[in-house]
C-alpha positions in Angstrom: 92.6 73.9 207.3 95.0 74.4 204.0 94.1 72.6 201.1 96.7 71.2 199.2 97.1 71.9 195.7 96.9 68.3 194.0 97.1 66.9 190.3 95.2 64.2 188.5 97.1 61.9 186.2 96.1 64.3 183.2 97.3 67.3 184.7 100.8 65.7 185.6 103.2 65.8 182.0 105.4 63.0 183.9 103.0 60.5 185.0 102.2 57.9 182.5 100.8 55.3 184.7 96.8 53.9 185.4 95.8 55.0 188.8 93.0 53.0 191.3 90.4 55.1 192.5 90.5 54.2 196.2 91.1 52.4 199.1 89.4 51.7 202.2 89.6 50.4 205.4 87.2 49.5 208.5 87.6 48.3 212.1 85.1 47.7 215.0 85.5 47.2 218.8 89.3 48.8 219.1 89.3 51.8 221.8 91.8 53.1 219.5 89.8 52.7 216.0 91.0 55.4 214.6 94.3 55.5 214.8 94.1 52.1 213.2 92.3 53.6 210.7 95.1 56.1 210.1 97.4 53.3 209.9 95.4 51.2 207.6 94.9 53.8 205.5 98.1 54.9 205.5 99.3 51.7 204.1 96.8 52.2 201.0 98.1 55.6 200.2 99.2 53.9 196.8 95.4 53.6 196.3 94.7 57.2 196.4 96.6 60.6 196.5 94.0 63.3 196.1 92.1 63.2 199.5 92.1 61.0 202.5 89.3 60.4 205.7 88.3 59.2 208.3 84.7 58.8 210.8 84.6 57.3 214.0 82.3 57.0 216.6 81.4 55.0 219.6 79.0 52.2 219.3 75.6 53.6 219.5 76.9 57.7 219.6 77.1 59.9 216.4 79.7 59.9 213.4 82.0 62.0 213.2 84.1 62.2 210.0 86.6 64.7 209.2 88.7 64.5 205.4 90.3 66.9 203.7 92.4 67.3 200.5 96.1 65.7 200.5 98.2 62.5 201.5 96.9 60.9 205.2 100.1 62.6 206.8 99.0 65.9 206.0 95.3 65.5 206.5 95.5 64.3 210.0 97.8 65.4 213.1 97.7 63.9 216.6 94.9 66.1 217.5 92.8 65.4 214.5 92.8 61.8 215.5 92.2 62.5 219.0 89.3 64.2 218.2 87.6 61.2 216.3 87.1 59.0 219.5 85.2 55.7 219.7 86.0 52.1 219.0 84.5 52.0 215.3 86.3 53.7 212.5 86.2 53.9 208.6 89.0 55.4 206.6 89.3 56.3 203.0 91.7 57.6 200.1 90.9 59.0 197.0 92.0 59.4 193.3 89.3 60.0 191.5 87.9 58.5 188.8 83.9 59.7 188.6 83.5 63.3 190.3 85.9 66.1 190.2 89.0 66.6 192.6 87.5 68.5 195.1 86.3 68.6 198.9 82.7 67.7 198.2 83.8 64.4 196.1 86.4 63.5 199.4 85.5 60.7 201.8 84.2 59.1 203.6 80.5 60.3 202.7 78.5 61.2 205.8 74.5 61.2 205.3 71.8 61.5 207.8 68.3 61.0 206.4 66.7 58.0 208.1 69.6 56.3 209.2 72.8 57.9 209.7 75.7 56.4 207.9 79.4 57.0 206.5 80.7 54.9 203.5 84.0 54.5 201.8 84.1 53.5 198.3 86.4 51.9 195.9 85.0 51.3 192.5 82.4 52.8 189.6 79.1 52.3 188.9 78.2 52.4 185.6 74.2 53.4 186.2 74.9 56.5 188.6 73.3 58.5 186.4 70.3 56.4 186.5 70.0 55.9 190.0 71.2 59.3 190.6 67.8 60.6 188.4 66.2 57.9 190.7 66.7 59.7 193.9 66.4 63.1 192.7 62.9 62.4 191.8 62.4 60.9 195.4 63.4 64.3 196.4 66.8 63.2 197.5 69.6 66.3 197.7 73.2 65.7 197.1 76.5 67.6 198.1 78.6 66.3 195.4 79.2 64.6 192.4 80.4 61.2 193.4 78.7 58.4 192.9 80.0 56.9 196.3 77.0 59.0 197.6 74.8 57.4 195.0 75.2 54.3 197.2 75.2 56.5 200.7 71.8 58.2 199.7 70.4 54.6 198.6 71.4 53.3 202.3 70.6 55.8 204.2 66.9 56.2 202.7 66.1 53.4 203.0 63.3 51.7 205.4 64.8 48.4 206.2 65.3 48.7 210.2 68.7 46.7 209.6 71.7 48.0 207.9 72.1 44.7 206.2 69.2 44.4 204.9 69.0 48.0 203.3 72.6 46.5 201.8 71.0 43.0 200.7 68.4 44.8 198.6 70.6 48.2 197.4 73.5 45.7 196.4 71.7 44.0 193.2 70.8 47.3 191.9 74.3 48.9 191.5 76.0 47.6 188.3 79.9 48.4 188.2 82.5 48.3 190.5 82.0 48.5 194.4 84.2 47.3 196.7 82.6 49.7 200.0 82.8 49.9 203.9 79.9 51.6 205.8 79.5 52.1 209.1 76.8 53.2 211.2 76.4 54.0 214.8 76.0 49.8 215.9 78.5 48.5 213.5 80.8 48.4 210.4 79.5 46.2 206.9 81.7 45.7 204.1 80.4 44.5 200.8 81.4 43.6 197.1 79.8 43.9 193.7 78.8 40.5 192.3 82.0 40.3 189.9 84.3 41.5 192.5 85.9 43.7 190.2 88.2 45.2 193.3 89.8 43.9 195.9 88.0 43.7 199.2 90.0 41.8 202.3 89.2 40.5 206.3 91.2 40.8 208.3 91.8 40.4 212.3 93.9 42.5 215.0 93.9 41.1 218.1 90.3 40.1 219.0 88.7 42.3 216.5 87.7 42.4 212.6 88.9 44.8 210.2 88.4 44.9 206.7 90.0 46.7 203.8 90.8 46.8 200.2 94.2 45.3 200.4 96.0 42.9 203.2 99.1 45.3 203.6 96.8 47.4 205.7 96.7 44.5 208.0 100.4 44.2 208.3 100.9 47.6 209.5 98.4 47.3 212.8 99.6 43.6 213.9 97.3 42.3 211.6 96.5 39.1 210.2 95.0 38.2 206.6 91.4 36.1 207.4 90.8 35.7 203.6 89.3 37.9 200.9 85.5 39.0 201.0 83.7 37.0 198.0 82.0 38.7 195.1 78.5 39.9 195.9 79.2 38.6 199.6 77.7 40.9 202.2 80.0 41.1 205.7 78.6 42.2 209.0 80.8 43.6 212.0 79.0 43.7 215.2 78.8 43.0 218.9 78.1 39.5 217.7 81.2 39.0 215.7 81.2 38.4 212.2 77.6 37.9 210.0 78.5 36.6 206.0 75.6 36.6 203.9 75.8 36.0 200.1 73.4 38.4 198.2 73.9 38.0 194.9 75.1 34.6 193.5 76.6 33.2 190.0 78.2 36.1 188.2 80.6 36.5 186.3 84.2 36.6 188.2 85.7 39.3 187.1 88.8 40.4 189.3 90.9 43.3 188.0 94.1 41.2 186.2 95.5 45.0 186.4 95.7 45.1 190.5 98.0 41.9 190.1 99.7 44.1 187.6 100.7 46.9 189.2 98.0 48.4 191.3 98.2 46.6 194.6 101.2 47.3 197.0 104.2 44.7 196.2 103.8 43.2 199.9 100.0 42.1 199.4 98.1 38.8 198.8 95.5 38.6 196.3 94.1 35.4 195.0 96.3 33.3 197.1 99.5 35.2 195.5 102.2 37.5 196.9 101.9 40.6 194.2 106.0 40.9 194.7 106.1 37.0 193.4 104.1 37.2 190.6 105.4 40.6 189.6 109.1 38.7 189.1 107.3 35.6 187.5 106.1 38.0 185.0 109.6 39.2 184.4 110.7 35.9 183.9 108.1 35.0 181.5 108.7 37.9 179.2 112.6 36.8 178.9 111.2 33.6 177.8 109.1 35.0 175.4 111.1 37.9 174.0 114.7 37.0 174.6 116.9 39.9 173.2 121.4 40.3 174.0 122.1 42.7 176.1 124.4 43.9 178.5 122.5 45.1 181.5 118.9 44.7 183.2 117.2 48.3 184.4 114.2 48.8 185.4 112.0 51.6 185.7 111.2 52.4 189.4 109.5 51.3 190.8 107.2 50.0 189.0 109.3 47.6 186.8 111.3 46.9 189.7 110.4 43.0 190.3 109.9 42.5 186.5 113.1 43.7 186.3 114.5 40.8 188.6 112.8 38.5 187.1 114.1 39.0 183.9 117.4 39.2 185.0 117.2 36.0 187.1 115.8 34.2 184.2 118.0 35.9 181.2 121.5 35.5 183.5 121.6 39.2 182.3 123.0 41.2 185.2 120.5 44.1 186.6 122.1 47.4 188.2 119.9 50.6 188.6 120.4 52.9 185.1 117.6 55.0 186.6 117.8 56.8 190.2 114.2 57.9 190.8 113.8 61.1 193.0 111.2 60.1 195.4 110.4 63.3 196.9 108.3 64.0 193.8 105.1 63.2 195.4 101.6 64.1 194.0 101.1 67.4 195.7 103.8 69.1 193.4 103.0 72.3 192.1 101.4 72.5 188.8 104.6 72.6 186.5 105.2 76.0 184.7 107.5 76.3 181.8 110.7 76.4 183.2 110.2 73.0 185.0 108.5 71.4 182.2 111.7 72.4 180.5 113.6 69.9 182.8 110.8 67.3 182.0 111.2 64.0 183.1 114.8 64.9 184.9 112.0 65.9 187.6 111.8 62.1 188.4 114.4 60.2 186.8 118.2 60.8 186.8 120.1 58.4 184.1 123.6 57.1 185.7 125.9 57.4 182.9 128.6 55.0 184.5 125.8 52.4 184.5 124.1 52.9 180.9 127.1 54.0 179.0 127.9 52.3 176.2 126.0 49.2 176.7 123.0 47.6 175.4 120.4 47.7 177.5 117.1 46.5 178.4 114.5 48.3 180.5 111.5 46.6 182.0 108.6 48.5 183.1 105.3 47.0 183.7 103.1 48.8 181.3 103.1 51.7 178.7 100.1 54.1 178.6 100.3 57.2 176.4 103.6 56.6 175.5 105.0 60.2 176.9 107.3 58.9 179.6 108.8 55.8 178.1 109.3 58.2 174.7 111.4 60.9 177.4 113.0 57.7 179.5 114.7 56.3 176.3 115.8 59.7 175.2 117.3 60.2 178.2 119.2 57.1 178.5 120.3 57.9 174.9 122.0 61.1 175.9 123.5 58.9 179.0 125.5 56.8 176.0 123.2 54.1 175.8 124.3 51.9 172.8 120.7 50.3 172.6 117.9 50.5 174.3 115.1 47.4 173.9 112.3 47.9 176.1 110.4 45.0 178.0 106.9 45.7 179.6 105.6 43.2 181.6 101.6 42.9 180.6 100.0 43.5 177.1 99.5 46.8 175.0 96.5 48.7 176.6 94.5 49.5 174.0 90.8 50.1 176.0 89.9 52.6 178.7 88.9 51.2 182.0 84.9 52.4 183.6 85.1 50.4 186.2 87.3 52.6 188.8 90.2 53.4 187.2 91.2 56.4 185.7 93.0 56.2 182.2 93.5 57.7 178.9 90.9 57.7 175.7 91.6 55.2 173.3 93.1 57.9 170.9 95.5 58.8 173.3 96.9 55.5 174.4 100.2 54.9 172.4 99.3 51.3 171.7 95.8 52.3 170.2 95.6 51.5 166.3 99.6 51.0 166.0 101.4 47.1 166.0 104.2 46.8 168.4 107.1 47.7 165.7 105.4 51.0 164.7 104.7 51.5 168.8 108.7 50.9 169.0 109.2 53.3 166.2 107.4 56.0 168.3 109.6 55.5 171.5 112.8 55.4 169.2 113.7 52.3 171.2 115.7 49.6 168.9 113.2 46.8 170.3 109.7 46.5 172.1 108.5 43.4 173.4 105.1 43.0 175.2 104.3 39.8 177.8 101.8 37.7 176.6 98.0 37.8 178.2 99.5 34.2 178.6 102.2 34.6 179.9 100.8 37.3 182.7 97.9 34.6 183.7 100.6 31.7 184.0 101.9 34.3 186.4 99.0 34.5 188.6 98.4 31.0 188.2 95.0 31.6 187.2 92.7 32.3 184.1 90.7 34.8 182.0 87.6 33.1 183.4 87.7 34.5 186.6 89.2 37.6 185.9 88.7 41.3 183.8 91.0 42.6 181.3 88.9 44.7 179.2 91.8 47.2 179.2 94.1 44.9 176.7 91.5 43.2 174.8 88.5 45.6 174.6 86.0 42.4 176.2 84.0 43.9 179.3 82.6 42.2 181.7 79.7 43.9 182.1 77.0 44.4 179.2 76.9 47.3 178.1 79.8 48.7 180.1 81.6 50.6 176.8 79.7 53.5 175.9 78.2 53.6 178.5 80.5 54.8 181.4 81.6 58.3 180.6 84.6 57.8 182.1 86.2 60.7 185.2 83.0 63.2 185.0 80.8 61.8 183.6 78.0 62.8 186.5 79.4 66.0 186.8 79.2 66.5 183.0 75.3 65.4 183.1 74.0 66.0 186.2 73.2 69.6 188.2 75.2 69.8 191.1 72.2 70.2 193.5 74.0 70.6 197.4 71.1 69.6 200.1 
């Protein structure tokens, strides 16, 4: 099969966004598993552009899993999926965050040592090194550098004649992030780390169970939401229906604020919220906060779509679209040479000059990273006739990488990192800059810092001993041998 050439957020001069690491999906008891799978998938390519997979098997017969490199519509045609029959099916997308883009770090995993087992995982641990020195002293061999198979070596050593139970007693070890499906030849278990730092949904179709890391991928089989797996909550899919056991009980809640934010797809529930709905509410909030005259409300697509709307709404400020985003600028383009990073951010964004001209403008956005494209977007609309130009972002000033699954910018490159917000606007050249409120984002949500992590605007971590700690994308390729069993 070709592999597509793909680019991480680093090597892309026009992407100035966090990205999620994954997103998974599992389904037992459906003749046609994995086409669901490709469905649910599908939905969650947002998740994860780098690779995407699936295994499949029917109940009791071997796994077979087949992934590859690229978005779901290129990795699998109609006869991929026909090959991958049975009625139990995992599926997986990557971006990755700890291991290298490559084949070997693509899942799902697929291990046989004592049991046989595939796994799909959404998340990072922030002891793989440790465990990972664990195993190889067991005599354990490894094909990559994830630590996704961290977790698939753990399970599918172990002696405990029950999946579950080889779950109940891997699951307190792992410290991190670790929203995961695995599926064996009887069944399908999904399971969440004890601050349920990532999403991790059930879901029914039909008769049968599904689960997967956001409820959108229930929507697009004729699905319905059941309600959200719990931190440290251990889910069993069988020929008996559904077994819940709760392994690990009263941590810390720690849900990522950044998936209401801007990870999750704009049509999913978390926490009892419609992301769309809050996304506006948070656009409404920053008008409140940071009021500023202006003629026109644009966002930046689409990401600062529904703040935009909100803003508008709540300001009276008309919104029209100053920026026309060319969405056939997907995350498979070509490593840009010099003559199209010449062109920079033209590539994605086209200012309309009958829109921008000559008026005062504020563009929302939900969050500024390095700085790089917000710098280029302003610029642009400047040379469109822009009178002013006061940006709005929607959530704080990221100041702190992320190590629990999300792959982000050092410190020192973050834009926000050791500047205040007028010095930040003097960087962008933009006549005003106005952050919402960690306030005024939780008011939107309806919820509380209690319950939730955002380590990434205020430096706190849920975890001890998380900064420092987690090296961040490689950091077991950096210290580990790449030893291939």
């Amino acid at each position: 099969m070709k592999l597509n050439v793909v680019q991480t957020a680093a090597q892309d001069p026009f992407d100035d966004k966090f990205h999620d690491e994954c997103g998974v999906f599992g389904i037992l008891g459906h003749p046609e598993a994995a086409n669901l799978a490709y469905l649910g998938i599908h939905a969650l390519q947002h998740r994860g552009q780098e690779s995407a997979g699936i295994a499949a098997a029917d109940s009791g017969g071997y796994i077979i899993t087949q992934r590859s490199l690229g978005l779901v519509n290129q990795v699998f045609k109609e006869h991929d999926l026909r090959a991958l029959a049975g009625d139990l099916a995992i599926g997986h997308v990557r971006y990755s965050t700890t291991g290298s883009s490559n084949w070997e770090n693509s899942q799902p995993v697929h291990r046989s040592d004592r049991r046989e087992v595939a796994l799909g995982h959404n998340g990072n641990l922030i002891n793989a090194v440790e465990l990972h020195t664990e195993l190889r002293e067991r005599g354990v061999a490894f094909r990559s550098t994830s630590d996704s198979e961290i977790i698939a070596a753990l399970l599918s050593t172990h002696d405990a004649e029950r999946i579950e139970d080889a779950v109940a007693d891997v699951l307190p070890r792992l410290r991190g992030a670790f929203s995961t499906v695995v599926m064996t030849r009887e069944g399908v278990v999904a399971f969440r780390d004890p601050h349920g730092l990532r999403p991790l949904a059930l879901g029914q179709v039909g008769e049968r169970y599904c689960v997967a890391s956001e409820s959108c991928a229930f929507d697009i089989i004729g699905g319905k939401l059941l309600r959200e797996i719990e931190p440290g909550e251990l889910v069993s899919i069988g020929e008996r229906g559904i077994e819940s056991r709760e392994v690990v009980k009263g941590a810390r809640r720690a849900f990522c604020i950044f998936e209401h934010i801007y990870f999750a797809r704009p049509d999913t529930k978390l926490e009892g919220n419609r992301t769309q709905v809050s996304r506006r509410k948070m656009g409404e909030n920053l008008w409140r906060e940071s009021p500023v005259e202006a003629d026109v409300v644009i966002p930046v697509p689409d990401s600062g779509n529904p703040g935009a709307a909100g803003y508008s709404k709540a300001s009276g400020i008309p919104q029209d679209d100053g920026l026309i985003k060319n969405r056939y600028v997907a995350r498979t383009f070509i490593q840009p040479g010099q003559e199209l990073r010449k062109h920079g951010l033209r590539l994605k964004f086209n200012p309309m000059p009958e829109v921008v001209g000559g008026k005062r403008l504020v563009v929302v956005d939900d969050s500024i990273v390095r700085g790089n494209t917000t710098r280029q977007i302003v610029a642009m609309l400047r040379e469109a006739g822009a009178k002013e130009v006061h940006m709005r972002i929607t959530a704080p000033p990221i100041r702190h990488p992320c190590h629990y699954g999300i792959d982000m910018s050092t410190r020192e490159e973050m834009v926000a990192h050791g500047r205040t917000v007028e010095e930040i606007a003097k960087e962008l050249d933009c006549d005003s800059l106005a952050y919402l409120s960690l306030e005024g984002v939780y008011e939107a949500i309806r919820s509380g810092r209690e319950t939730h992590c955002d380590a990434c605007f205020t430096g706190e971590y849920p975890l001890d001993g998380t900064d420092g700690k987690a090296n961040g994308k490689f950091a077991l390729e950096r210290e580990l041998p790449l030893v291939r069993a």
